[in-house]
Gaussian input, Z-matrix of N, CA and C with variables (Angstrom, degrees):
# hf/3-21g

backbone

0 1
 N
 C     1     B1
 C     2     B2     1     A1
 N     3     B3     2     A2     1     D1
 C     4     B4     3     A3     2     D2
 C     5     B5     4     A4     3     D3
 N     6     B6     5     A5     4     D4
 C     7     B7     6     A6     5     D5
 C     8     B8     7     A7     6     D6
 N     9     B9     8     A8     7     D7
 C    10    B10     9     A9     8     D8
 C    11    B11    10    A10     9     D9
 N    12    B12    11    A11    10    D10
 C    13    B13    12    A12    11    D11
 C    14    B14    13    A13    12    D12
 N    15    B15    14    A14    13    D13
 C    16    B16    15    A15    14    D14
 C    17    B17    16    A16    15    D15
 N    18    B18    17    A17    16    D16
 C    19    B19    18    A18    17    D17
 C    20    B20    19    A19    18    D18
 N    21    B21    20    A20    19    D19
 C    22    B22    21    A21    20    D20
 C    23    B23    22    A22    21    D21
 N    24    B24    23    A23    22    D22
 C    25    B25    24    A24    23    D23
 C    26    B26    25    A25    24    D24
 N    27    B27    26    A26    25    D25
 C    28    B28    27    A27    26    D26
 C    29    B29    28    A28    27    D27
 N    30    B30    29    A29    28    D28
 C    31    B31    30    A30    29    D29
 C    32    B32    31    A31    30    D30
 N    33    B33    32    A32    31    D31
 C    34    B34    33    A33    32    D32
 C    35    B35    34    A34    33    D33
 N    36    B36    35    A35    34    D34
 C    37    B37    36    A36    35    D35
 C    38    B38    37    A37    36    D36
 N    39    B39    38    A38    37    D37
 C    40    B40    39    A39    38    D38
 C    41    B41    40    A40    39    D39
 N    42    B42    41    A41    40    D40
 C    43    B43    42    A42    41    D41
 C    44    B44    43    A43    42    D42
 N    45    B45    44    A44    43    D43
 C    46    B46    45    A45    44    D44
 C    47    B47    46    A46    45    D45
 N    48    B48    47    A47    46    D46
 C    49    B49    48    A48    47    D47
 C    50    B50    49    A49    48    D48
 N    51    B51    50    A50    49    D49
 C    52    B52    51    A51    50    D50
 C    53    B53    52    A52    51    D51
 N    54    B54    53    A53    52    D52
 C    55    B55    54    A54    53    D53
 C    56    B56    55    A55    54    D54
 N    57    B57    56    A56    55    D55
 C    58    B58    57    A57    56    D56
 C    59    B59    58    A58    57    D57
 N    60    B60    59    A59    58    D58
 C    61    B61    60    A60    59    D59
 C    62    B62    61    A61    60    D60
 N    63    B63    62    A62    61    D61
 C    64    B64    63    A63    62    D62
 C    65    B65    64    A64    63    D63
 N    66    B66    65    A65    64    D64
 C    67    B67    66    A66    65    D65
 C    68    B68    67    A67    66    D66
 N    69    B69    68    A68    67    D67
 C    70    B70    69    A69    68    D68
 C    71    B71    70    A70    69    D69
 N    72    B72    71    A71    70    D70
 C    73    B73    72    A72    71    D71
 C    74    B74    73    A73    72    D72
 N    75    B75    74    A74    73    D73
 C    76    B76    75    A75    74    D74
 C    77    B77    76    A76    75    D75
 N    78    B78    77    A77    76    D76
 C    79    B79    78    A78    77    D77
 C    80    B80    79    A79    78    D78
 N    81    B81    80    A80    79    D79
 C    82    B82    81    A81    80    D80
 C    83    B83    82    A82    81    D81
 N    84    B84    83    A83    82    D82
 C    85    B85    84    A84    83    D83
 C    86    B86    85    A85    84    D84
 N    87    B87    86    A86    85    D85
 C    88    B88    87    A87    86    D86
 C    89    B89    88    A88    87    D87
 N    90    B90    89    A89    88    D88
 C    91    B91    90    A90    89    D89
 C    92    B92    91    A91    90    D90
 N    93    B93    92    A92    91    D91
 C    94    B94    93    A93    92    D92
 C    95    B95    94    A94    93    D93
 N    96    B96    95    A95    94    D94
 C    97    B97    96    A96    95    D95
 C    98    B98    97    A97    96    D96
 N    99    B99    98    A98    97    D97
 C   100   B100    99    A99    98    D98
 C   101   B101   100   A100    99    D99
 N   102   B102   101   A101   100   D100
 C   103   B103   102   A102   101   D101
 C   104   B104   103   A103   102   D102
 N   105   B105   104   A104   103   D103
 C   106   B106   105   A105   104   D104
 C   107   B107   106   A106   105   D105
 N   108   B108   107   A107   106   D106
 C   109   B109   108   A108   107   D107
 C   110   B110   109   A109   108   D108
 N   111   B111   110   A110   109   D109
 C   112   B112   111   A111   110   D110
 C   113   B113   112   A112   111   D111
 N   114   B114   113   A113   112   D112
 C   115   B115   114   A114   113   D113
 C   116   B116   115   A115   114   D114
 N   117   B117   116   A116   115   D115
 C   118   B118   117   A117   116   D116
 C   119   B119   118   A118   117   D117
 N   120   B120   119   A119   118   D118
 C   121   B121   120   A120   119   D119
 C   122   B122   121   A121   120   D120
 N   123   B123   122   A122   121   D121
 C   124   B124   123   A123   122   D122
 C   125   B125   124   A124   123   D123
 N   126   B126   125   A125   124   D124
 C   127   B127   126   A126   125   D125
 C   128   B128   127   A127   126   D126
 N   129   B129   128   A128   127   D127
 C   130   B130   129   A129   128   D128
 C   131   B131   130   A130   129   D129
 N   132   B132   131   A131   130   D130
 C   133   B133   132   A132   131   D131
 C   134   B134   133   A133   132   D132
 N   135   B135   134   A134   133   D133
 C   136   B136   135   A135   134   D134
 C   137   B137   136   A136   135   D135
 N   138   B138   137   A137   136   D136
 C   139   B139   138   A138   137   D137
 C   140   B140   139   A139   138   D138
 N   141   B141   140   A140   139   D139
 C   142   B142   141   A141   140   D140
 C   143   B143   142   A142   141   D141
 N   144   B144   143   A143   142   D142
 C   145   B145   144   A144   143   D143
 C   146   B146   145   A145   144   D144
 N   147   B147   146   A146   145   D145
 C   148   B148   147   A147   146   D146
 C   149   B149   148   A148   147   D147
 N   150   B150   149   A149   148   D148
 C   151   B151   150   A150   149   D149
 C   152   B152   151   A151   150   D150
 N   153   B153   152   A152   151   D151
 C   154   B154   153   A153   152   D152
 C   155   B155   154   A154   153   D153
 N   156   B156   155   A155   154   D154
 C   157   B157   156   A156   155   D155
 C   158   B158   157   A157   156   D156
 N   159   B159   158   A158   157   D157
 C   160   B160   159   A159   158   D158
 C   161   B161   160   A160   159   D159
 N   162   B162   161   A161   160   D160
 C   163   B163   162   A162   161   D161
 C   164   B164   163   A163   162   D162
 N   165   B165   164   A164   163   D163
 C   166   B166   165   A165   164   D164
 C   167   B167   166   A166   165   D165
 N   168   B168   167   A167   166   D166
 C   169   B169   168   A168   167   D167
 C   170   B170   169   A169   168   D168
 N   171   B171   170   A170   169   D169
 C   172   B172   171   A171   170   D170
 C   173   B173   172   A172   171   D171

   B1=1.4544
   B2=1.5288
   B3=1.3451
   B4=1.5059
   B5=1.8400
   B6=1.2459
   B7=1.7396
   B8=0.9695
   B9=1.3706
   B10=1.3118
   B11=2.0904
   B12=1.1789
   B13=2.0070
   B14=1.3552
   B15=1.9215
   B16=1.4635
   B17=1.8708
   B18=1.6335
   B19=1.0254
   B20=1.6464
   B21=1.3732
   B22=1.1095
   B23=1.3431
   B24=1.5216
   B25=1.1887
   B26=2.0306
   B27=1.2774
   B28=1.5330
   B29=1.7393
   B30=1.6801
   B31=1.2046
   B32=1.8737
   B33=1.1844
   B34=0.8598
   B35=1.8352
   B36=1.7981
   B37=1.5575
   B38=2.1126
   B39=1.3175
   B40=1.3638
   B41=1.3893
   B42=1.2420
   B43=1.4652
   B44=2.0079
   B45=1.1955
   B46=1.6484
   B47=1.6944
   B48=0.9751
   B49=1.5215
   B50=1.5168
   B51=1.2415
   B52=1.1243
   B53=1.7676
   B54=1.2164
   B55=1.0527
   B56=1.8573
   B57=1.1841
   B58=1.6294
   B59=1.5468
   B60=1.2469
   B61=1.5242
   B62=1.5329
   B63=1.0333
   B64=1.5614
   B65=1.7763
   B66=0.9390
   B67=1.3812
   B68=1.7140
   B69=1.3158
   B70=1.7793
   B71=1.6210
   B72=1.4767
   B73=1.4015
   B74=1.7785
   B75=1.1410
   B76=1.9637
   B77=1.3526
   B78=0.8701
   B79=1.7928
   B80=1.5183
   B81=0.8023
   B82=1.8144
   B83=1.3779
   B84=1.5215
   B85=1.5407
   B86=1.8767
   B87=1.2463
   B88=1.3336
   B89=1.2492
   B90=1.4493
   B91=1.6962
   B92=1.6417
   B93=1.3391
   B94=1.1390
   B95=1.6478
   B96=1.8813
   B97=1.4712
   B98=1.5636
   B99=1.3621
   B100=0.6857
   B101=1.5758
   B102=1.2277
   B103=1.5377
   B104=1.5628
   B105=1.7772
   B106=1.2373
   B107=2.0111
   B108=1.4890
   B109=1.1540
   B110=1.5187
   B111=1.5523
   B112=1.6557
   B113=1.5407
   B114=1.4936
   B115=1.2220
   B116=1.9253
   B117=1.2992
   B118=1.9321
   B119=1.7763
   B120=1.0648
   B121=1.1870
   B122=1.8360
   B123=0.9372
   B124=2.1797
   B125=1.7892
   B126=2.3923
   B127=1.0169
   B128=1.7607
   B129=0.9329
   B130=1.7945
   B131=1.7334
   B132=0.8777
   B133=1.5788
   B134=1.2674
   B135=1.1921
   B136=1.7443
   B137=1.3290
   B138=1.1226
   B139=1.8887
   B140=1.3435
   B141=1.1946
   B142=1.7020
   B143=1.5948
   B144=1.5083
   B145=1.6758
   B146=1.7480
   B147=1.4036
   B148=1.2246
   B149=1.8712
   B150=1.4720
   B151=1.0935
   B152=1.6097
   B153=1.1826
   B154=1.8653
   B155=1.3023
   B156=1.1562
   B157=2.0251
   B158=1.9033
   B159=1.6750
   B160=1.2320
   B161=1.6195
   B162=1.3577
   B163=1.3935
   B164=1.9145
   B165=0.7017
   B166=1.6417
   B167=2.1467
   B168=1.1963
   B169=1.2243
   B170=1.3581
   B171=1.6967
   B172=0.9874
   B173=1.6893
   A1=111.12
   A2=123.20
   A3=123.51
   A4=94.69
   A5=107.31
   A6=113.79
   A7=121.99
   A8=122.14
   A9=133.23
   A10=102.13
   A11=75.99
   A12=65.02
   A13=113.74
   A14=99.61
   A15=95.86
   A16=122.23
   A17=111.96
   A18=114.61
   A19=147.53
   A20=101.16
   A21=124.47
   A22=133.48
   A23=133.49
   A24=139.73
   A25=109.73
   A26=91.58
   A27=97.51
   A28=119.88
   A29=112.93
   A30=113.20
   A31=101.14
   A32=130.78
   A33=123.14
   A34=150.88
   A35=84.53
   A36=97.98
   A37=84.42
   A38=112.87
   A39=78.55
   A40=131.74
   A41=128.35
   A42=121.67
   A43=103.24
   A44=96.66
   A45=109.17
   A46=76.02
   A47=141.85
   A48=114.89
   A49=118.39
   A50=138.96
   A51=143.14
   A52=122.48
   A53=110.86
   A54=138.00
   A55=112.27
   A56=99.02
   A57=111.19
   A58=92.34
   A59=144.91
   A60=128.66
   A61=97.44
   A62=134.74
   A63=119.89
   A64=119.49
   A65=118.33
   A66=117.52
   A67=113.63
   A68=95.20
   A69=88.41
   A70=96.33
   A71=142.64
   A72=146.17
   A73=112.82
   A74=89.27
   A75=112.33
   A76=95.54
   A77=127.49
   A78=122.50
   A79=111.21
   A80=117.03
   A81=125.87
   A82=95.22
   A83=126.40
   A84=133.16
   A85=114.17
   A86=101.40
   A87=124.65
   A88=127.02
   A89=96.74
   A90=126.50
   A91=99.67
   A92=126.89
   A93=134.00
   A94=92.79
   A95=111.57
   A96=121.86
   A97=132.31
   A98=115.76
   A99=142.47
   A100=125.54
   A101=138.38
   A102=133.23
   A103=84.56
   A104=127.06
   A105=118.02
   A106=114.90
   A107=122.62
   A108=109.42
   A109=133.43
   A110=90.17
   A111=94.14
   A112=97.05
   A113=129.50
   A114=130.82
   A115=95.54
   A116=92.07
   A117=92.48
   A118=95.52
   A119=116.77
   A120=115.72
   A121=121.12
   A122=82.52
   A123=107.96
   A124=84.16
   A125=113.67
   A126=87.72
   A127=110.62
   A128=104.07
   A129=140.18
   A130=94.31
   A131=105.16
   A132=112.37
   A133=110.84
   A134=117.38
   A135=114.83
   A136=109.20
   A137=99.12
   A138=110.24
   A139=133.57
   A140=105.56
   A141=118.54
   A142=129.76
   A143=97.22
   A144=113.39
   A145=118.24
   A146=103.47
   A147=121.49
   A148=114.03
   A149=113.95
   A150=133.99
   A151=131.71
   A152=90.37
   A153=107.39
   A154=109.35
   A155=113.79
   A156=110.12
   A157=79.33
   A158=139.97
   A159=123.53
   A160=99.20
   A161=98.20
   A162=122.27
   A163=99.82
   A164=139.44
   A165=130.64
   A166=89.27
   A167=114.50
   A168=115.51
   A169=137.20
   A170=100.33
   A171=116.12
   A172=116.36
   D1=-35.97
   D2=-156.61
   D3=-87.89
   D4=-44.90
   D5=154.01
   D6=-19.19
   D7=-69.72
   D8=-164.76
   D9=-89.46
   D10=-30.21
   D11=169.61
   D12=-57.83
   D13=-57.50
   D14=-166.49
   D15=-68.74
   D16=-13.05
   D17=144.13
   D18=-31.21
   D19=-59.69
   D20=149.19
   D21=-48.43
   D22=-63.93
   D23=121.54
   D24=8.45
   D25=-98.24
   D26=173.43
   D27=-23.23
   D28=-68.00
   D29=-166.60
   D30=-69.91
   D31=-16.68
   D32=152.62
   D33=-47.79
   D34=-33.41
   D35=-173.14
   D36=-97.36
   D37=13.83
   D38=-164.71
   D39=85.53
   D40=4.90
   D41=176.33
   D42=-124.63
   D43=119.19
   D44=-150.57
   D45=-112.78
   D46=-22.22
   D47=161.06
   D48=-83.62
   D49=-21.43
   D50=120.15
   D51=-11.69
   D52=-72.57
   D53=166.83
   D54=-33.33
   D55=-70.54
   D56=-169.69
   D57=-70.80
   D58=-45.51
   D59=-163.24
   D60=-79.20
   D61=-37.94
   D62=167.72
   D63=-73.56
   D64=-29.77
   D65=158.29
   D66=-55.89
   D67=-33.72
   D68=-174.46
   D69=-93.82
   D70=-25.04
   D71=135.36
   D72=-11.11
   D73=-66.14
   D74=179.57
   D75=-58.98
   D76=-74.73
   D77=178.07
   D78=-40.36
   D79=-76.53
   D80=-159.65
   D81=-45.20
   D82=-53.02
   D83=175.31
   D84=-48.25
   D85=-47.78
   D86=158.72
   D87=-14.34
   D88=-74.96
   D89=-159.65
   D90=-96.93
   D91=-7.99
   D92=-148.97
   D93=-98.14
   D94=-39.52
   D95=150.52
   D96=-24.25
   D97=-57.11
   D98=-154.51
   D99=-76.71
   D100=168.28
   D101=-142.24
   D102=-104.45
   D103=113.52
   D104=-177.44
   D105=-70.03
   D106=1.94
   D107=158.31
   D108=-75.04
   D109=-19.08
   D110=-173.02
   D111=-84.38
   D112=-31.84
   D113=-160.91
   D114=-77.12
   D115=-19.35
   D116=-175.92
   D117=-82.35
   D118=-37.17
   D119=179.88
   D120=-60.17
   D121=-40.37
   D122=-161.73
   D123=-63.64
   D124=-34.10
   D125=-155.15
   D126=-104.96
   D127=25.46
   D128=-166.76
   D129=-99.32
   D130=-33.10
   D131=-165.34
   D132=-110.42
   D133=-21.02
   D134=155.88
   D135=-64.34
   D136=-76.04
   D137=178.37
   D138=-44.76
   D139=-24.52
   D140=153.56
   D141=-66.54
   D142=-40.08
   D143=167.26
   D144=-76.93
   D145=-37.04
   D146=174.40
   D147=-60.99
   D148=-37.15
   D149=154.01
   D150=-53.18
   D151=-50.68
   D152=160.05
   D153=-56.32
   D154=-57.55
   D155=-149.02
   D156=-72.44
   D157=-41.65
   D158=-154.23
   D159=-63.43
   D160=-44.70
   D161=-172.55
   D162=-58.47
   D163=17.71
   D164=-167.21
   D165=-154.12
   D166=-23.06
   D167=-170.78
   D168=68.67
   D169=30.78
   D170=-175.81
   D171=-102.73

């Protein structure tokens, strides 16, 4: 919560590098919740797609 406040905060005053390192703060806390199979999964499935688009040359 205090993450995402001071996020908020930030994009408010205008300082968007400010901004983005507590947004990415807010995440990591986030994901840190979260069930580490699905997060192994979510990251199996980037990298496979991520693999595709190089693989297609896009």
């Amino acid at each position: 919560m205090e993450a995402g406040a001071r996020a908020r905060d930030a994009e408010a005053r205008g300082d968007d590098v400010r901004a983005g390192e507590e947004w990415r703060r807010y995440r990591l806390i986030k994901d840190a919740a979260r069930d580490p199979d699905e997060l192994l999964a979510e990251g199996i499935a980037l990298s496979l797609r991520a693999a595709e688009l190089a693989a297609s040359g896009q």
